[in-house]
C-alpha positions as CSV (number, residue, x, y, z in Angstrom):
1,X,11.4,-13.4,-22.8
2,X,8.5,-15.3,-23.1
3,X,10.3,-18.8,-21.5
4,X,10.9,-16.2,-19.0
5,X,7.0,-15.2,-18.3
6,X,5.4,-18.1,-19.3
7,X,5.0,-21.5,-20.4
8,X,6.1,-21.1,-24.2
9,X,8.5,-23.2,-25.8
10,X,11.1,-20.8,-24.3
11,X,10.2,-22.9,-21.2
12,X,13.7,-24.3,-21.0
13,X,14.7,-20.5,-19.6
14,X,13.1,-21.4,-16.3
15,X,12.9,-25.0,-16.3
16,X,11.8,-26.0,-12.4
17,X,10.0,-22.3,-11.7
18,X,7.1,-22.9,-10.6
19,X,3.6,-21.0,-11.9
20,X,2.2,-18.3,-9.6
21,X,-0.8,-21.0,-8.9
22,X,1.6,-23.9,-8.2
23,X,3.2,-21.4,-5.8
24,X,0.0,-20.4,-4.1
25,X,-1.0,-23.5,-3.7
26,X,2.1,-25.4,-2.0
27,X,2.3,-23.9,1.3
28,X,3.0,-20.7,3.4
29,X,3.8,-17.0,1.3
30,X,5.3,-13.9,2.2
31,X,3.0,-12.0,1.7
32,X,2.4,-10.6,5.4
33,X,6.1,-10.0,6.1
34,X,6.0,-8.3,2.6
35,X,3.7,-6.0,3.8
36,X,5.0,-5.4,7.1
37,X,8.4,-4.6,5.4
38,X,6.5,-2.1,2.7
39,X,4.6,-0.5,5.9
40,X,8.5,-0.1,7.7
41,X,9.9,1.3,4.6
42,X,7.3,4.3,4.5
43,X,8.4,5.2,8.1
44,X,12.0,4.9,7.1
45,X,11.1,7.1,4.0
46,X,9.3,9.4,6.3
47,X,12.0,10.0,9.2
48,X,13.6,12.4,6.2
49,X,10.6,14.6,4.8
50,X,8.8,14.7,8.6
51,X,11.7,16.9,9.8
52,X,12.4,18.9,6.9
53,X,8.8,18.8,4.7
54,X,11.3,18.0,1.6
55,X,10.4,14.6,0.7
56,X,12.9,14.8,-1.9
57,X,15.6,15.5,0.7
58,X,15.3,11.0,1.2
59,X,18.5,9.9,-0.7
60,X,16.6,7.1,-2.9
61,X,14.6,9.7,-4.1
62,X,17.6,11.6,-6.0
63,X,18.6,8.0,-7.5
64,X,15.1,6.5,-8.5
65,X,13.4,9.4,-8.9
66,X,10.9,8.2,-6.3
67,X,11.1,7.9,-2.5
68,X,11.3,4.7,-0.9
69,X,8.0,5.5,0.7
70,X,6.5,5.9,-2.7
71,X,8.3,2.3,-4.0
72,X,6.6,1.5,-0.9
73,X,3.4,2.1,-1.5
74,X,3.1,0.9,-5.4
75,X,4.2,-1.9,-3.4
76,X,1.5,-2.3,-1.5
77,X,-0.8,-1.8,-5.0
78,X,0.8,-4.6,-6.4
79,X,0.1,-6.8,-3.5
80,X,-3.4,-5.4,-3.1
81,X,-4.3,-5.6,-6.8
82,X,-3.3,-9.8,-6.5
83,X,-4.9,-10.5,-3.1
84,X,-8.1,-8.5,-3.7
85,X,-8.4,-10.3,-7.0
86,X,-8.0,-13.4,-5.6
87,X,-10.7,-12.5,-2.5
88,X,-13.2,-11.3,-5.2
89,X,-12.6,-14.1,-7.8
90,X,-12.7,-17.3,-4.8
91,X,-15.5,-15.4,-3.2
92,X,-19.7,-14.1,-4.0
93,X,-19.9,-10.3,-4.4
94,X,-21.8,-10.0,-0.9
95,X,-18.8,-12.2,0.6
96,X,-16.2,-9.7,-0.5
97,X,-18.1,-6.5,-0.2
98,X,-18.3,-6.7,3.7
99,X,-14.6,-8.3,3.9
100,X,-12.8,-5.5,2.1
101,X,-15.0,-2.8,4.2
102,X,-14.8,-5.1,7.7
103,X,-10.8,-4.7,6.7
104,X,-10.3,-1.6,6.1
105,X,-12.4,0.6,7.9
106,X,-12.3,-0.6,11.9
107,X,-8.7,0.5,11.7
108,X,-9.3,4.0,9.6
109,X,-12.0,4.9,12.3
110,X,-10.3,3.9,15.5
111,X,-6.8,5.7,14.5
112,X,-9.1,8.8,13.8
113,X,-10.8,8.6,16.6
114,X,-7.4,8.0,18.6
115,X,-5.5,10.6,16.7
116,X,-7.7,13.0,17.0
117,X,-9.5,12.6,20.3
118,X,-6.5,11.3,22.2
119,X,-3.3,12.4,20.3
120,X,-4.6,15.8,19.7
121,X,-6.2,16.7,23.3
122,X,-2.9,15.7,24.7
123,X,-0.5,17.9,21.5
124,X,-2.9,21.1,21.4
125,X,-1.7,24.4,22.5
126,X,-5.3,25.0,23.3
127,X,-7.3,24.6,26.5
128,X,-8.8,20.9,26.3
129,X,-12.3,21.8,26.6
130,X,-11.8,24.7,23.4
131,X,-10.1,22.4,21.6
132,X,-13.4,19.1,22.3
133,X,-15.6,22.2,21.2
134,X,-13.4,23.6,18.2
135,X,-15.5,22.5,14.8
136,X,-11.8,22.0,13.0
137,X,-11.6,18.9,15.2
138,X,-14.4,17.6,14.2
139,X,-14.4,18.7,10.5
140,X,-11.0,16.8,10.4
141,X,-13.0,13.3,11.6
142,X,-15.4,13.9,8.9
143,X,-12.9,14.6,6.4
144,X,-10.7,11.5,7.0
145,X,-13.4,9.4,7.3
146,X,-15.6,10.6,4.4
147,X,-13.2,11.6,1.9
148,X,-9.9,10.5,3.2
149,X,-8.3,13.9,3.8
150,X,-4.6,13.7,4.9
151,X,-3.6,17.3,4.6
152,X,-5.8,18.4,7.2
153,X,-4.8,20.0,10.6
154,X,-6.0,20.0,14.2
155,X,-6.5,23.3,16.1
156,X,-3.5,23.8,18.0
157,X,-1.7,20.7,17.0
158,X,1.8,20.4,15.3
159,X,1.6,24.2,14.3
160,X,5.3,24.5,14.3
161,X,6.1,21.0,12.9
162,X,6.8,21.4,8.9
163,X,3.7,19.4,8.1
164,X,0.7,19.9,10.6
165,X,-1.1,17.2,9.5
166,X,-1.3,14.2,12.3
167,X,-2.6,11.5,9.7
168,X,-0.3,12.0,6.1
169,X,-0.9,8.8,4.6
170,X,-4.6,7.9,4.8
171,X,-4.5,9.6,1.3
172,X,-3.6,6.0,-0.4
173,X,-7.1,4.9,1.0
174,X,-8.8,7.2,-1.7
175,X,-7.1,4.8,-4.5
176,X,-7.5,1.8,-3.2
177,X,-10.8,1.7,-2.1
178,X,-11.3,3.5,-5.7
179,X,-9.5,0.0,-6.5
180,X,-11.6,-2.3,-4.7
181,X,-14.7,-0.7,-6.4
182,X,-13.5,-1.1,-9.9
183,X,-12.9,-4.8,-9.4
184,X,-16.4,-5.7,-7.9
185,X,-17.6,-3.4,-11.1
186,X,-15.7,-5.8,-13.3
187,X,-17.3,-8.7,-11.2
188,X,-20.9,-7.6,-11.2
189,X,-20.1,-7.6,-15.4
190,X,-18.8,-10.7,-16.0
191,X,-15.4,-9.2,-16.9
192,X,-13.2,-11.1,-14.3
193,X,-13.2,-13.7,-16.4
194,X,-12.3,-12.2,-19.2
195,X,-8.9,-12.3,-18.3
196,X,-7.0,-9.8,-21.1
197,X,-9.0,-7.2,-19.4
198,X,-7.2,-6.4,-16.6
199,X,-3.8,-6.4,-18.7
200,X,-5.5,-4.2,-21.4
201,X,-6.0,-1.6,-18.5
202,X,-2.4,-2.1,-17.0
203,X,-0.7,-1.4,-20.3
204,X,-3.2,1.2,-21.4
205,X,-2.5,3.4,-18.3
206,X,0.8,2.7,-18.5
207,X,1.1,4.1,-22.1
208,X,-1.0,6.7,-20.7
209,X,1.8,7.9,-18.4
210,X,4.4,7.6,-21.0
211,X,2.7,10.1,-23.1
212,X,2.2,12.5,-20.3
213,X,6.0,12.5,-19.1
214,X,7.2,12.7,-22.7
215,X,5.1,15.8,-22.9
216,X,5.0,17.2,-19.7
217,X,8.1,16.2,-18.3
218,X,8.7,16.9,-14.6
219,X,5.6,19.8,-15.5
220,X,3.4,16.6,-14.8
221,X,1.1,17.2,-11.7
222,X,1.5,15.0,-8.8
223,X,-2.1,14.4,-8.5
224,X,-2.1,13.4,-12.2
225,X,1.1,10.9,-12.5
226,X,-0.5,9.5,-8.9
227,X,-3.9,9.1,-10.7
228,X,-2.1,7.0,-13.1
229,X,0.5,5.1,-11.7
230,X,-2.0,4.0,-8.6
231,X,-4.7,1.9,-10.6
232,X,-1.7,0.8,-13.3
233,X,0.2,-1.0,-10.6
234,X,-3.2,-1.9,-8.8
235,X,-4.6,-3.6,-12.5
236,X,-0.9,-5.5,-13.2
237,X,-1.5,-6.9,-9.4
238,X,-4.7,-8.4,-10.5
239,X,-3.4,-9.5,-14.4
240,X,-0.4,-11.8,-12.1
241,X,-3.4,-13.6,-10.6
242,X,-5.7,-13.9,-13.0
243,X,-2.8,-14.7,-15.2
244,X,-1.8,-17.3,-12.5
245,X,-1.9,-20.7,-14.9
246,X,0.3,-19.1,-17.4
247,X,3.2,-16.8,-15.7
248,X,5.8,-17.9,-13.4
249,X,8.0,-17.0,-10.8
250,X,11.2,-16.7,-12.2
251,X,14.4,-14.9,-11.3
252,X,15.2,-14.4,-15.0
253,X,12.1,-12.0,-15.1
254,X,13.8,-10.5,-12.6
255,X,17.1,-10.1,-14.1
256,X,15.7,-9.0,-17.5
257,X,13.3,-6.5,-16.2
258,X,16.4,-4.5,-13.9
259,X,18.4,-4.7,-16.8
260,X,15.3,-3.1,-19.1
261,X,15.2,-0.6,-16.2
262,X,19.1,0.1,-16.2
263,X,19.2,0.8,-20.1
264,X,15.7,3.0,-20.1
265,X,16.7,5.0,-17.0
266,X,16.0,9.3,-17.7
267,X,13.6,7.8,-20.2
268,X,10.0,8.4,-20.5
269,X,9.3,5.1,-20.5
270,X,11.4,4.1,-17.3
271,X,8.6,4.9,-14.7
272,X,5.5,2.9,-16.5
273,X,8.2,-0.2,-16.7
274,X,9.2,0.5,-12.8
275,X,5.9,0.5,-11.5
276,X,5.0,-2.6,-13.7
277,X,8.5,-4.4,-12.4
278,X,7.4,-3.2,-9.4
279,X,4.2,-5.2,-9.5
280,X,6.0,-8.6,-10.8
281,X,8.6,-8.0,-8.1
282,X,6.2,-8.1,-4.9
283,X,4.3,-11.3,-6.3
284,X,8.1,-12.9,-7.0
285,X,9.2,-11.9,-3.4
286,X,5.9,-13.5,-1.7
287,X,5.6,-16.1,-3.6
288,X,9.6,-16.9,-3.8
289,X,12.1,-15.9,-1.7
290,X,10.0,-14.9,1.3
291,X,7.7,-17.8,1.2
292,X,8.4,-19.4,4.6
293,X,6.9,-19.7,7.5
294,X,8.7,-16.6,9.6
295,X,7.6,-14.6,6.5
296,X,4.2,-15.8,7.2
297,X,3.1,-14.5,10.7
298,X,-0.6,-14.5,12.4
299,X,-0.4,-11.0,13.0
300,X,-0.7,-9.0,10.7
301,X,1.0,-5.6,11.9
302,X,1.4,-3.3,8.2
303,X,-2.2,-1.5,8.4
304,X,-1.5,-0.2,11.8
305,X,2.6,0.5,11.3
306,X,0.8,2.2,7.9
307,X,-1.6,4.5,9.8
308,X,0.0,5.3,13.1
309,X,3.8,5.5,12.0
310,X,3.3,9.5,11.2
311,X,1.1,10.9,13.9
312,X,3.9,9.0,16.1
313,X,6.8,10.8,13.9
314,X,4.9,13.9,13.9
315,X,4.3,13.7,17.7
316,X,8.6,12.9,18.2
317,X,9.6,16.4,15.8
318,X,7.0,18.3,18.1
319,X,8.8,17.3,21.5
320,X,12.0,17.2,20.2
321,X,12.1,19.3,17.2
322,X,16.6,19.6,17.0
323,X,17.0,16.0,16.4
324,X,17.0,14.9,12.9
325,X,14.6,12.7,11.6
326,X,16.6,10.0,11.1
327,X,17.7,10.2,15.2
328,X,13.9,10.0,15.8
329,X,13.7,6.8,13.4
330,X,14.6,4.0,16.1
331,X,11.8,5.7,19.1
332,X,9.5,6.1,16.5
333,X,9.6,2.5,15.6
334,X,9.8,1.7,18.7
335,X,6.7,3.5,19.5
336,X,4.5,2.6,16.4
337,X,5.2,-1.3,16.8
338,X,3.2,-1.5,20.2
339,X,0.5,1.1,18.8
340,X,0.5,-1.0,15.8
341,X,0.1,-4.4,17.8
342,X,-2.5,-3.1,19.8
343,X,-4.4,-1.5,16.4
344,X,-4.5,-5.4,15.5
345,X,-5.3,-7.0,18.3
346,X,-7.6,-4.8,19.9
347,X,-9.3,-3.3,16.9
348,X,-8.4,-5.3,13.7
349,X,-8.1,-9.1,14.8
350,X,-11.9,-8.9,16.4
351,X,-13.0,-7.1,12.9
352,X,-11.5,-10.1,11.4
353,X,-13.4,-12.3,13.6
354,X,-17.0,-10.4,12.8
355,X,-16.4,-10.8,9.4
356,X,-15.6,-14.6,9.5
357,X,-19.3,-14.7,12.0
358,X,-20.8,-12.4,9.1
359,X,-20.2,-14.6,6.6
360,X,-20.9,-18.2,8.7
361,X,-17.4,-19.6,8.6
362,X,-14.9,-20.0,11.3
363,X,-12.4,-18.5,9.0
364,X,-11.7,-17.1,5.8
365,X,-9.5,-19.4,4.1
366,X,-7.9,-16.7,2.0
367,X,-5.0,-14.0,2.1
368,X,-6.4,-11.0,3.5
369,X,-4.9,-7.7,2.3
370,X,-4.8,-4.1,4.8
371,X,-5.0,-1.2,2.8
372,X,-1.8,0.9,2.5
């Protein structure tokens, strides 16, 4: 196993892989089609719970024990734990500070403001001029903006839908700007470099969640299991890069860690290992198979598909609440693509280009991550 990982004299295992550095470094990654296919996969995932409000009614649910919207998203922790990382570690703390808040938050306000401004005038059951005036509206901008609140509902809006709430997934935003603090505290200590650290908190977290399935079972909270699982798959992101010398991108990893997975299935320590494969997986699939140029575009569509693919679901059950979710899927794509183009060209592209003025450079020169 360790040929497999690393450089050892088990090295023989995966003679020719490259290290994750030697990977960064020769060329294009996948790492924006990743995303984009992590940001699909949640509207996929959601196509089955928006009609029913059973998220475990999605089939991959029932053989994973997780959704494919919630492999998506410890997807998107994975990738955000390496690229943010990387953003903090090749940048100065003032430099990354105003590129992870210039990322993230253009996008988060403008789909709040269109959601609930737009969307919402144009869903209500109320007259348009009690629904401006209603203080739930404007409680529900303050919310998702302050706190990231995605359970809330607008007055009059979706009320017969299952869920009401016209933004479900900004509630990822809470961990992973929770994330992106964490790593400039470890920066403003020193401890970046210091790179058993990040590894330390990985495996303790994961050990963590071990103990509190073996004890708690399916009993576990939600809240609690997401508390854990979130920053664990976030921290083994960041232990791939600053690992980056050492470990390698290597199909046997692969291999070993689905057969690990296979044999520990019902076990309690089957989720910690998933969410940890999980993390190797995403760097292995930018870094490997999907890096090539197509996997490489300029736009980068996932933050928007992320944020608009539900109010545009919700909107579909409201007008046509017989169909099944899954007969919705295709106009709902269909939909959030163009909403989601225009998020990044309009709104996310131009924030891009601030931040690149901000920081007196024409451009960044690294990957930049969208929140999930």
């Amino acid at each position: 196993m360790a040929g497999a990982w690393g450089s050892g004299t088990g090295g023989a295992v995966v003679s020719g892989a490259p290290t994750i550095a030697e990977a960064l470094a020769r060329g294009p990654n996948g790492f924006t089609g990743l995303r984009l296919g992590l940001a699909v996969a949640v509207v996929v995932s959601h196509a089955f719970s928006v009609a029913t409000g059973i998220a475990a009614d999605e089939p991959l649910a029932k053989a994973t024990g997780y959704t494919l919207g919630e492999h998506a998203v410890n997807g998107f922790f994975a990738v955000s734990g390496f690229l943010v990382t990387m953003s903090c570690d090749q940048r100065g703390l003032r430099d990354y500070v105003v590129a992870r808040t210039l990322r993230i938050l253009p996008g988060l306000v403008a789909a709040t403001l269109v959601v609930s401004l737009i969307l919402g005038g144009a869903m209500t059951t109320l007259p348009l001029s009690d629904y401006w005036r209603d203080p739930g509206m404007w409680s529900f901008i303050r919310g998702t903006l302050t706190t990231f609140k995605s359970n809330a509902a607008l007055p009059g809006v979706f009320e017969a839908n299952p869920y009401r709430s016209p933004l479900g997934t900004v509630w990822t935003l809470k961990y992973e700007v929770l994330c992106y603090c964490g790593v400039l505290a470890f920066a403003l200590c020193g401890l970046l470099r210091r790179r058993w650290i990040a590894p330390s908190l990985c495996v303790g977290l994961a050990i963590a969640l071990g103990i509190e399935l073996a004890v708690q079972g399916d009993a576990l909270p939600k809240g609690v299991e997401t508390a854990l699982r979130l920053p664990m798959i976030f921290a083994a992101g960041a232990s791939l890069y600053l690992w980056r010398d050492t470990l390698r991108i290597a199909t046997p990893a692969m291999i070993c860690l689905s057969i690990a997975l296979f044999v520990l299935a019902r076990t309690p320590a089957y989720p910690p290992l998933l969410f940890l494969g999980t993390a190797y997986a995403a760097v292995w699939l930018a870094l490997g198979p999907l890096a090539a140029k197509p996997f490489d575009p300029s736009a980068d569509l996932s933050y928007g598909i992320y944020l608009y693919g539900w109010p545009v679901q919700q909107t579909l059950h409201a007008l046509w609440p017989a169909p099944s979710g899954l007969a919705l899927l295709a106009p709902a794509l269909a939909v959030t693509l163009p909403v989601a183009a225009l998020s990044w060209y309009a709104v996310e592209r131009p924030a891009l280009a601030l931040k690149a003025r901000t920081l007196g450079r024409r451009s960044l020169g690294t990957i930049e991550p969208a929140g999930p």
